[in-house]
N, C-alpha and C positions, 0 to 999 in steps of 0.2 A: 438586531444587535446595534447599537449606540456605542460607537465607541470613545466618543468623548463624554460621556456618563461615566464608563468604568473606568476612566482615567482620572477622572475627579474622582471617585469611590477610591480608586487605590491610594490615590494622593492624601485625601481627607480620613482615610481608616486609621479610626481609635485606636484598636486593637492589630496584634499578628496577625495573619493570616494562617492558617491550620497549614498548606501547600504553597508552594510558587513555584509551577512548571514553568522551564523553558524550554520552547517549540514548540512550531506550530504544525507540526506536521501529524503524521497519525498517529504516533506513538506520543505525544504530546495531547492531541486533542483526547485520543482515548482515552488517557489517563485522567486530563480533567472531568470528561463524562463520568467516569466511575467515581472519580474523589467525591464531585456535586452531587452526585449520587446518593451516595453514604450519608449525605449531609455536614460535611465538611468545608469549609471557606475557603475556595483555590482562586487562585491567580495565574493567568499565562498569556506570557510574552513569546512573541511570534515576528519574527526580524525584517519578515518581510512579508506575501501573501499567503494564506492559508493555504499547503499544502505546495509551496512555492518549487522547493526541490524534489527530493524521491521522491516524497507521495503524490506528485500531479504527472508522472512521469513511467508508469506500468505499465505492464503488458494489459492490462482492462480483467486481471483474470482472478476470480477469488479460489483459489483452487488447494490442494493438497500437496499437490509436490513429485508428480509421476519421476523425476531425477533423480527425488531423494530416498522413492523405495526401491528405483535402481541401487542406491549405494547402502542401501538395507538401516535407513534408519528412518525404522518401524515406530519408534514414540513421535517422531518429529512430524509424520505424514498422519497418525493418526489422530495429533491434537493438531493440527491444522483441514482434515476432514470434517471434526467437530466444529471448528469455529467454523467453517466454511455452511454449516447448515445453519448455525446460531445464527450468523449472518442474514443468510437468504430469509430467514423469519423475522428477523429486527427490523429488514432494512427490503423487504419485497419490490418497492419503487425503484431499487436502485440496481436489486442483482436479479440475475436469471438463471433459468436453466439453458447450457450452450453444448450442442454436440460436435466435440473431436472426433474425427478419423487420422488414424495412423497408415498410411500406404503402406503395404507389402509388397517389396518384389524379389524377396527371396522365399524359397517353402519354410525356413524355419520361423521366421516371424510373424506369422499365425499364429501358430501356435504358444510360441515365447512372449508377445506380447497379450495375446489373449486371457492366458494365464494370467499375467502379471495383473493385468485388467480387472481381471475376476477377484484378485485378493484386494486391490484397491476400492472395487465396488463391498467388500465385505470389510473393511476397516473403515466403512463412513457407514453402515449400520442404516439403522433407523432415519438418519440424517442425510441419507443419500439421495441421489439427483435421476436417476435411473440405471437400471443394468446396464452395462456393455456385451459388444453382441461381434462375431465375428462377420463381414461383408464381402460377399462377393467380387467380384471384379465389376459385374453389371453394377451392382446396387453402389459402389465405391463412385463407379463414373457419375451414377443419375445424382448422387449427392453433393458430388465433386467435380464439375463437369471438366475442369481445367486443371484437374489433377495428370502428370503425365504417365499416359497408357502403357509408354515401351515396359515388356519383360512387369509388368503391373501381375501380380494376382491374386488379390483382392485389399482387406481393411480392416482393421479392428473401430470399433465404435466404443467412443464412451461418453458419459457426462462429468462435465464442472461446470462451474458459474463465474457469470462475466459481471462487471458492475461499470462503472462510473465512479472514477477515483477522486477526481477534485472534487464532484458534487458530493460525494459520502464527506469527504472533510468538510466540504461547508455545513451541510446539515448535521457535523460531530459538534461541530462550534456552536452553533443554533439550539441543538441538543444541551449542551452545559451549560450554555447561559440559560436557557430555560429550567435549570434547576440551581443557579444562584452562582454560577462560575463569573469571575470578571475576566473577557477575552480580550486581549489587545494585540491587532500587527502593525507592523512598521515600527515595533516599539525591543528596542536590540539592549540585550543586557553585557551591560559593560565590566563589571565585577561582581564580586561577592562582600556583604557584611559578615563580620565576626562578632562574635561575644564571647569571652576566655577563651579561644582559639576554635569554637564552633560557628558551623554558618548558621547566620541567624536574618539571613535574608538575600535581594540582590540591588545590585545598583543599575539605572535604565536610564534610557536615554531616546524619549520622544521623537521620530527619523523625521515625521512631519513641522514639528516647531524647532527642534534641538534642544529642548529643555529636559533638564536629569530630573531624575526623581528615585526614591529608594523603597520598595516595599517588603519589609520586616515581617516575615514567615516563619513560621517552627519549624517548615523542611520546605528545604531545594531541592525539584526534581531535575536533573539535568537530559532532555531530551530531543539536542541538537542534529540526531542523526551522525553523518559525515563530520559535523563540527565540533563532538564531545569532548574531542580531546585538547581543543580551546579550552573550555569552561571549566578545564581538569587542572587546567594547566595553571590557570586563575588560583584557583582554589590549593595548589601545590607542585612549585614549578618544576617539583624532580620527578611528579607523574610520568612513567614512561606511556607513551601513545598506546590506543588499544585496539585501533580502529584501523583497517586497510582499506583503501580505497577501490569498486571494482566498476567501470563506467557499463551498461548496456543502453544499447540505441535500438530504434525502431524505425520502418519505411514505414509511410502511409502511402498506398496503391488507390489507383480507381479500384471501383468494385467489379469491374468486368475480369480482373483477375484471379476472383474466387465467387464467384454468387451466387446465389443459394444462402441457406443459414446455418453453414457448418464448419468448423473452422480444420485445419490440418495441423499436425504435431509432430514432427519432426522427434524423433528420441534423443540422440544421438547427433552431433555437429564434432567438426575436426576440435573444436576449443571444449568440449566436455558436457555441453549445456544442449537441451535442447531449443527446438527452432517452433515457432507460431506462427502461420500466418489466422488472423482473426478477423474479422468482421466484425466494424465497428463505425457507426452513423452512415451507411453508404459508402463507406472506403474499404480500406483491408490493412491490418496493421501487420505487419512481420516483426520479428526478432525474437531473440534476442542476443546481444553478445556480451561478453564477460571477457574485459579489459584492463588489468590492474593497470592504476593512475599513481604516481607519485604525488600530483596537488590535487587539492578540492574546490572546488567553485560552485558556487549560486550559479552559472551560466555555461555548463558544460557542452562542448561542444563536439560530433561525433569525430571523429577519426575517417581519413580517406580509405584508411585500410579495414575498419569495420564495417563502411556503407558495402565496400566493396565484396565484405566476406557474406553481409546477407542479401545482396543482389546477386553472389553466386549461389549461395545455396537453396533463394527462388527458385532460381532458372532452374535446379537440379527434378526440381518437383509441381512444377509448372507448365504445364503445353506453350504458353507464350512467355515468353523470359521477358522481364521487366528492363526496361532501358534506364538511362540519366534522365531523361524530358519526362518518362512515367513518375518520379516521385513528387509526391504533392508538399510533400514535408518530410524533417526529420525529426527526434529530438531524443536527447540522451540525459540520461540518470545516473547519480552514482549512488551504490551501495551503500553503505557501513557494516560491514564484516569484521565479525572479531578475530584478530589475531589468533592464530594457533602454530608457532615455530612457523613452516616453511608457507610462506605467505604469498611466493608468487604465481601460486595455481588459486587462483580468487575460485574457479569454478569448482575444486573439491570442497573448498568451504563450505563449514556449514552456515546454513542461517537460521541458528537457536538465536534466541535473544539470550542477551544479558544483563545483570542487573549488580552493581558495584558500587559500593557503599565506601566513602573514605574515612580517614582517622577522624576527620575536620565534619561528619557527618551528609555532607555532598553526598546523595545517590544519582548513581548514571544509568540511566538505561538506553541500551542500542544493540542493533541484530534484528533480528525478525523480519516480516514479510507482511503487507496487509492485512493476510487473510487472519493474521494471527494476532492482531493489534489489540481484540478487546482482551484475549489472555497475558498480554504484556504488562496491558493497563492493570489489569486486575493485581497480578503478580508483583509490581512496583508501587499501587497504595499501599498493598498487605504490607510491604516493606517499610514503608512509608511510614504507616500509622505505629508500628512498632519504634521506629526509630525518631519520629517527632514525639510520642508519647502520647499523641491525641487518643481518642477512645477508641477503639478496634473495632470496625462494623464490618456486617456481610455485605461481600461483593452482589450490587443487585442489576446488574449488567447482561446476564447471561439471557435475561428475558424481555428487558429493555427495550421497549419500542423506540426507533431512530425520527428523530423530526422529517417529515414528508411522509411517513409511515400506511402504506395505502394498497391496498388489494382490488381498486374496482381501475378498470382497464381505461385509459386518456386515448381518446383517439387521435389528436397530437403528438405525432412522433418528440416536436422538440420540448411537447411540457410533460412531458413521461417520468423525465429524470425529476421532477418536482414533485410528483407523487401527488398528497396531500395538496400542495400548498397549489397544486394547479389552479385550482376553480378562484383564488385571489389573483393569481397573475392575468389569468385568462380576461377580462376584462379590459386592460392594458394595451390588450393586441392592436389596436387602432382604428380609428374608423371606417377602415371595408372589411370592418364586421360588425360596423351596425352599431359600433360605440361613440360616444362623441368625444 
């Protein structure tokens, strides 16, 4: 990717551009991949790193949503079980198959989540990751070795799929400039153009020179995440906000307090959500919590009272309780949840995406969760092409091989996540291996 190529391309362009997303995050880059896709001319500006805020900032999980067929909503789990398999076939380099257990230490939750188990392994179909299976006590321990035994009897077992989040956004970005997208970060858009009171494009502002520049598009996608209601507010300042703010944090643990290669799921926490601990490069990730925020920030920071709520709910399921000196890091995310009336339960919210079109022809989109990003993308060109008038093509995403795209096995744990593109970097590695 050259990005002072496509800044002189945006600069020097004869013509509108067909799109111009802004963000750079998943639901941004998604969207550019499906637009370039089509065969359409998009443009996206990206404020700061690719995948800078929420999308470098997940639990590592491409999953379906075991919370949300707790609160029985059966469309939302089951188009995210689908994307969840489209996934693992686009993008094999980057996601896996990963097995949760659920500790049991009452008699009913066996059964009750087993069940539930079972109807989630039959809503991901064909596309599914393997059966879930109920476990033992013995068998919970040999997989879990540091699971805590008091009053334990036994586990529910099931599959989802873990990935590598910031790496999927890079190789999304690598992905659409390979089919003709112009990708820029550091590059923050400042307003909107009109034409007879339509936007007819954005105005930007280069963060590395400071130099503006305007690129004239038949549609604006607005896909700031947390920040949409900025670029709403650009474009109409009696927009009322759409967007609630919800922070979750995560510990990173040594791995001596989960090892093995299976992660634990928590259903159920006092705030609504459930709990993770995962296995992820050698560490252990936990969380997650769900903290409505009144402001937004590029650099959020956790809360004393959230480290503290999932270092107690380790300990709860943990043979060794994690201390302060055990955490190797933290780092916290905020959401974008759409508003629905009573907004200070962020964790009843749902996370459907949204897609909102204004008088001034501005489409917003924001809600969603990664695993559901290429269905967001898909869902907001369709919009898109109706509303800029361009020519209506098929969404060709669903089968779309991802840049790194690779099915033969990297004996390098750390060039695994490159998939493909290993055997060019692998030469790099330096001279005690034989390279000059």
């Amino acid at each position: 990717m050259k990005r002072a190529t496509y800044l002189n391309d945006i600069r020097t362009a004869g013509q509108p551009f067909d799109f111009c997303i802004v963000g750079g995050g998943a639901t941004g880059l998604g969207a550019a991949v499906d637009a370039a896709s089509r065969g359409h001319s998009v443009v996206l500006l990206g404020q700061a790193d690719f995948a800078k805020g929420t999308s470098s900032r997940s639990t590592k999980l491409v999953h379906g949503g075991v919370r949300y067929l707790q609160q029985g909503n059966v469309s939302l789990v089951l188009e995210a079980l689908r994307e969840r398999g489209r996934l693992t076939r686009n993008a094999p380099h980057l996601v896996h198959d990963l097995s949760f257990i659920i500790p049991n230490y009452s008699w009913w939750e066996g059964p009750f989540y087993g069940i539930g188990m079972k109807v989630y392994d039959q809503l991901a179909g064909k596309l599914g990751l393997g059966p879930s299976k109920w476990l033992s006590k013995e068998e919970t321990v040999k997989r879990i070795p540091t699971v805590e035994t008091e009053s334990l009897i036994g586990g529910v077992m099931y599959h989802d799929g873990q990935f590598d989040d910031s790496r999927l956004a890079v190789n999304l970005a690598q992905t659409a400039t390979g089919l003709g997208a112009k990708i820029v970060n550091y590059a923050k858009c400042t307003g909107l153009l009109k034409t007879d009171g339509l936007v007819s494009g954005v105005e930007a502002v280069d963060l590395e020179s400071n130099e503006t520049f305007q690129i004239h598009a038949r549609c604006v996608i607005n896909a700031t995440g947390i920040f949409v209601d900025d670029l709403r507010s650009k474009d109409d300042t009696s927009s009322k906000p759409m967007v609630t703010v919800s922070q979750g944090i995560h510990l990173v643990l040594p791995k001596e307090f989960l090892p093995g290669n299976s992660a634990i799921m928590i259903p159920k926490t006092a705030d609504g959500r459930v709990l993770f601990a995962v296995p992820w490069h050698d560490c252990v990730v936990v969380g997650t919590t769900d903290t409505p925020l009144p402001e937004k920030s590029l650099e959020p920071r956790a809360l004393a009272s959230e480290v503290q709520f999932v270092m107690e709910h380790a300990a709860k399921y943990l043979t060794k309780d994690p201390k302060p000196q055990d955490v190797l890091s933290i780092f916290a995310g905020l959401r974008p949840l759409v508003k629905s009336g009573d907004d200070t339960d962020t964790a009843a919210i749902s996370r459907d995406h949204t897609i909102v079109v204004s008088n001034s022809g501005l489409i917003t989109v924001t809600g969603g969760k990664w695993t559901t990003y290429r269905k967001m993308a898909e869902d907001v060109i369709d919009q898109a092409e109706m509303v800029s008038g361009v020519d209506q093509r098929r969404c060709e995403t669903e089968t779309l091989q991802i840049r790194g795209w690779s099915r033969t096995g990297i004996p390098e744990p750390n060039l695994r996540p490159y998939g493909a593109d290993a055997a060019g970097i692998r030469p790099l590695d330096g001279p005690e291996k034989g390279h000059p």
